[in-house]
C-alpha positions as CSV (number, residue, x, y, z in Angstrom):
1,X,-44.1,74.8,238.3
2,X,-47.6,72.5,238.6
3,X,-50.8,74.3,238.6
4,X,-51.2,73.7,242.4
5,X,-48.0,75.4,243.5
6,X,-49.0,78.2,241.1
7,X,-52.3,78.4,243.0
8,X,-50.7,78.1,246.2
9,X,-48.3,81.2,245.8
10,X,-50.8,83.2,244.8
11,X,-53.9,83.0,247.8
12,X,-50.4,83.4,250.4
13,X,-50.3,86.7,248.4
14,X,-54.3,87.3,248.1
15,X,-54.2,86.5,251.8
16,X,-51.6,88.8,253.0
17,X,-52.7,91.9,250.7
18,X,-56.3,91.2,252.5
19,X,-54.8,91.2,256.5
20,X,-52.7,94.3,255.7
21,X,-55.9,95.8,254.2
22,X,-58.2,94.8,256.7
23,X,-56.4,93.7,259.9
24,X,-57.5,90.6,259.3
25,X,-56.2,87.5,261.0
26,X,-58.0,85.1,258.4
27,X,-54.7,84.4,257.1
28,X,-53.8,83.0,260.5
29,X,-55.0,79.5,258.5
30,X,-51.9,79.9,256.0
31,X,-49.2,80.5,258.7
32,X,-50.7,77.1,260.5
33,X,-50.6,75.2,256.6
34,X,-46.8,76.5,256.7
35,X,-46.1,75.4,260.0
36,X,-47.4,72.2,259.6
37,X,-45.7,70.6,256.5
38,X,-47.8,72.8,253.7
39,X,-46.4,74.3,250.8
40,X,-43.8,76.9,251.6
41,X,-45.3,79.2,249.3
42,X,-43.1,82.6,249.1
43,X,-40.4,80.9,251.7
44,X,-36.5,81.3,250.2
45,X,-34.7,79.9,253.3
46,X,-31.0,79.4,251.7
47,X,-28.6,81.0,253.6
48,X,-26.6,82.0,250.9
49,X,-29.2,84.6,249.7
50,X,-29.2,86.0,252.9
51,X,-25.4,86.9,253.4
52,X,-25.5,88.3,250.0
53,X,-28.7,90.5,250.6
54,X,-26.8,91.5,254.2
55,X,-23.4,91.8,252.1
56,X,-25.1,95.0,249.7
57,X,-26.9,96.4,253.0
58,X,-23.5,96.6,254.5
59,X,-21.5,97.5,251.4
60,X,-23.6,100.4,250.7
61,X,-23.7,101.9,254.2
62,X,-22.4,104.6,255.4
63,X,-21.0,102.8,258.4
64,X,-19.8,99.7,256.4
65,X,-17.4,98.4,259.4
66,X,-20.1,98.9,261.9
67,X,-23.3,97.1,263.6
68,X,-26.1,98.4,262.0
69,X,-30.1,98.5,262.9
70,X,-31.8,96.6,260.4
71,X,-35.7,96.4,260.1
72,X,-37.6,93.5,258.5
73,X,-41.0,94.6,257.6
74,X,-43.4,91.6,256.6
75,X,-40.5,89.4,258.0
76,X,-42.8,86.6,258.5
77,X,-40.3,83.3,259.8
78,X,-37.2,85.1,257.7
79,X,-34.0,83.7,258.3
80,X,-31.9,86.8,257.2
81,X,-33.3,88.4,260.6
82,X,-31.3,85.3,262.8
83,X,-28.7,85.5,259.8
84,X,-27.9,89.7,260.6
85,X,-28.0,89.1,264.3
86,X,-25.3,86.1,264.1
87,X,-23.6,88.9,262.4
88,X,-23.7,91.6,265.4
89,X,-26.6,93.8,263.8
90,X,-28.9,94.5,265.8
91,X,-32.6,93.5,263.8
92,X,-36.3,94.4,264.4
93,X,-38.8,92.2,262.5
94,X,-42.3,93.1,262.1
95,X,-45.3,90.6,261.2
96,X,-49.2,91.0,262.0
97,X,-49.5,87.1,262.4
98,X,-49.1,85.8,265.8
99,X,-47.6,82.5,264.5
100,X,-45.3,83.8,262.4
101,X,-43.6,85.9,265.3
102,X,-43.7,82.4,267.3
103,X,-42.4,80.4,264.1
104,X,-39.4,83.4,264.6
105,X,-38.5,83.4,268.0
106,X,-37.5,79.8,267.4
107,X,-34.7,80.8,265.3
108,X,-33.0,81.7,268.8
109,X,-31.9,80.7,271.6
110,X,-33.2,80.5,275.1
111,X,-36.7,82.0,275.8
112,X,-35.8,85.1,278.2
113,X,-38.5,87.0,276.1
114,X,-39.3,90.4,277.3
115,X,-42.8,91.5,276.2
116,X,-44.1,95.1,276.2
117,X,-47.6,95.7,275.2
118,X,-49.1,98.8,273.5
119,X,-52.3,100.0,272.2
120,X,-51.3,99.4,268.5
121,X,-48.3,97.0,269.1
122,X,-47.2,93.6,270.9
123,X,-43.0,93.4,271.4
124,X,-40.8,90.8,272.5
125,X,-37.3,91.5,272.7
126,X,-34.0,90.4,274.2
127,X,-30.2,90.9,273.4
128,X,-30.4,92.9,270.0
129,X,-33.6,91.5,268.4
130,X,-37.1,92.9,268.7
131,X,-40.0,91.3,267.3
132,X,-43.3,93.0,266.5
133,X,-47.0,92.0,266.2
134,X,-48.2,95.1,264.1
135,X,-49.8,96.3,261.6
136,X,-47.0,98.1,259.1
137,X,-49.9,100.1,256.9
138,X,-50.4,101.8,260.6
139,X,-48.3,104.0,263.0
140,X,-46.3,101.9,265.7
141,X,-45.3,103.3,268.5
142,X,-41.9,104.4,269.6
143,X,-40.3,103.0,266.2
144,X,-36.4,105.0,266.4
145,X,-35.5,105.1,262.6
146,X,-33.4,102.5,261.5
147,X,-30.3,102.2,259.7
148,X,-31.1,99.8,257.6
149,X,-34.3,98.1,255.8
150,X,-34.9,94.2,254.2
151,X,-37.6,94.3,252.3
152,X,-37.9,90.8,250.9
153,X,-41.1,91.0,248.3
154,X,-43.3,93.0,251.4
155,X,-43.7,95.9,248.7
156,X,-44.7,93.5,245.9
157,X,-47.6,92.2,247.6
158,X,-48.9,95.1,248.1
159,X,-52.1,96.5,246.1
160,X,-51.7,100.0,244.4
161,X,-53.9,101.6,247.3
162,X,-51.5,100.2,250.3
163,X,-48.4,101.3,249.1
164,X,-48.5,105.0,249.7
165,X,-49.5,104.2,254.0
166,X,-46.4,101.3,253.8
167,X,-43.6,103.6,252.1
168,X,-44.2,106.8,254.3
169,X,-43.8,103.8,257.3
170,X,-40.8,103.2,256.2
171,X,-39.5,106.1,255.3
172,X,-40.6,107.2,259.0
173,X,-38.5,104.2,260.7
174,X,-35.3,105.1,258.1
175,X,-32.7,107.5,259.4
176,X,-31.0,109.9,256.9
177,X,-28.5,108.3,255.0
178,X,-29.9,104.7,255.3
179,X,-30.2,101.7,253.3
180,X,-33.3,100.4,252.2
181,X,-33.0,96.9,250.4
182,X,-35.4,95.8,248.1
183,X,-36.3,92.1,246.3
184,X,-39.0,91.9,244.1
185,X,-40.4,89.9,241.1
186,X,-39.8,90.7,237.4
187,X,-42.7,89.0,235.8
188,X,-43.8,88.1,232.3
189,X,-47.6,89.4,233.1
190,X,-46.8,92.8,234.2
191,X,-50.4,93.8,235.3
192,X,-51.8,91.2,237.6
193,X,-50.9,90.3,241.1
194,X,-50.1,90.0,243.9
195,X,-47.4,89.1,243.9
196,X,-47.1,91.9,241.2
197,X,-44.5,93.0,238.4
198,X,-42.6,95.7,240.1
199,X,-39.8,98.1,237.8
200,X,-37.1,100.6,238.8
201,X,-39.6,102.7,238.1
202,X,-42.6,101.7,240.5
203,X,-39.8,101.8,243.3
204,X,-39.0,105.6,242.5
205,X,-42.7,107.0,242.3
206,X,-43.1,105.1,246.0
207,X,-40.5,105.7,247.8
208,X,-40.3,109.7,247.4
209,X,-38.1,110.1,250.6
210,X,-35.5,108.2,248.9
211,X,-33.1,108.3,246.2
212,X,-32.3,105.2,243.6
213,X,-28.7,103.8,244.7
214,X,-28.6,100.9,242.0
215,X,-30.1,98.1,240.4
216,X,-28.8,94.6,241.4
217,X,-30.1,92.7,238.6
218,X,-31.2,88.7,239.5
219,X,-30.1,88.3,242.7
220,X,-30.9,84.7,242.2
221,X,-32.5,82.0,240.2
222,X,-35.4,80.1,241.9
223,X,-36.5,77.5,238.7
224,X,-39.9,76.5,241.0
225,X,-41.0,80.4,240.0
226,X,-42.0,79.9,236.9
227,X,-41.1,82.6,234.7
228,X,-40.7,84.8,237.8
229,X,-37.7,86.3,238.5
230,X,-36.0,87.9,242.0
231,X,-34.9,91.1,241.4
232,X,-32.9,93.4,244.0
233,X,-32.6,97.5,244.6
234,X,-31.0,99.6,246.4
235,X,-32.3,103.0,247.7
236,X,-31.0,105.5,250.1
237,X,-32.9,107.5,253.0
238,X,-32.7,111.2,251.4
C-alpha cells in the first residue's frame, strides 16, 4: 500500500473517532470525498464478505430458520444492510453523517421514506429497514433490542475512553440470547490507532453483557491493508 492510501485510511479513522467524540459533523468533508470519486478508505463492498458475515450471524442464532433484526451501528453506505434485507431480515443502520444515510437509502428502491424526528434522533424507514441519524456514544430513543448486531470495524475506531458509552449501547439494543458480530483489525503495531489493534481479549473486557462464542480467524484477505488483517468474533447477549 502507497504512503497516500496509508494516510488516507487513517484521518477517515482520526475523523470518525473525533465526530463520535465531539458530535462533530467536520467529517461531513470525508463522506463528500467518498461520494465523489475519493479514496474509499475503510469501504469493503464485495458481496461475498457480506453473505458470509450474515451466514455466522444466522448460523449462531437461536432462531437460525427465522428473519431476524439486525442492527448496523457505524453502518456508514454498508452493503451488508441491503444484502440482510434482500435476505428477509429486517435491518436498522445507524450513522451520525447525513450523507452517509443518503449514500444508503440509495441501495433501495423507490423513495416512500417515512421520516420521524426526535430530540436526539432523525429516522427514515419503510418496509423492514430503518435508518438513523444518531449519535451511537448517546441514548436513542425507542431503540427495541435487537436480535442481531454487524459491527464491521465500528469498535476499532474507537479511542479507549468511547468504548465503555458504545458497548453498554449495544448491549442496551441486544436482546438476551443475541448475536453480536464483530470484524476487526489484527495489526503489526499493536498500540497506535485508530484504526487500532483489537484481541480476543479487548472484546471480553468491553463487552461485559456478553459472553465469547468463538473466534473466526481471517475472515478475509484485503492485500491493499498492508500488514492489516480482518479478523471476525462472535459474542452472545448474556
Amino acid at each position: 500500500m502507497d504512503r497516500g492510501t496509508m494516510m488516507n485510511i487513517y484521518r477517515y479513522f482520526i475523523h470518525l473517532s473525533l465526530c463520535l467524540a465531539n458530535n462533530d459533523m467536520s467529517w461531513a468533508d470525508t463522506w463528500n470525498d467518498i461520494l465523489n470519486g475519493g479514496s474509499s478508505r475503510w469501504k469493503i463492498d464485495d458481496l461475498a464478505h457480506k453473505q458470509a458475515a450474515l451466514e455466522q450471524i444466522t448460523r449462531h442464532s437461536d432462531k437460525p430458520d427465522s428473519p431476524l433484526s439486525i442492527l448496523c451501528p457505524l453502518a456508514g453506505d454498508d452493503p451488508f444492510v441491503p444484502h440482510a434485507w434482500k435476505q428477509g431480515h429486517s435491518v436498522a443502520a445507524i450513522d451520525l453523517v447525513p450523507a452517509a444515510i443518503e449514500a444508503m437509502k440509495a441501495h433501495f428502491d423507490g423513495s416512500d421514506w417515512k421520516k420521524q424526528e426526535s430530540s436526539n434522533v432523525n429516522r427514515w424507514s419503510q418496509d423492514r429497514v430503518t435508518l438513523c441519524q444518531a449519535d451511537m456514544l448517546q441514548p436513542i430513543e425507542d431503540m427495541q433490542p435487537f436480535d442481531a448486531v454487524y459491527d464491521k470495524d465500528a469498535f476499532g475506531a474507537l479511542e479507549k475512553h468511547m468504548r465503555q458509552p458504545y458497548c453498554q449501547r449495544i448491549a442496551e439494543y441486544t436482546r438476551p440470547g443475541g448475536i453480536l458480530y464483530l470484524e476487526v483489525k489484527n495489526k503489526p503495531d499493536t498500540t497506535s490507532g485508530p484504526p487500532f489493534h483489537v484481541t480476543k481479549e479487548d472484546l471480553e473486557e468491553n463487552f461485559t453483557e456478553f459472553e465469547f462464542v468463538k473466534e473466526l480467524g481471517e475472515v478475509y484477505e484485503n492485500k491493499s491493508w498492508a500488514g492489516m488483517k480482518q479478523m471476525g468474533h462472535i459474542m452472545k447477549r448474556k
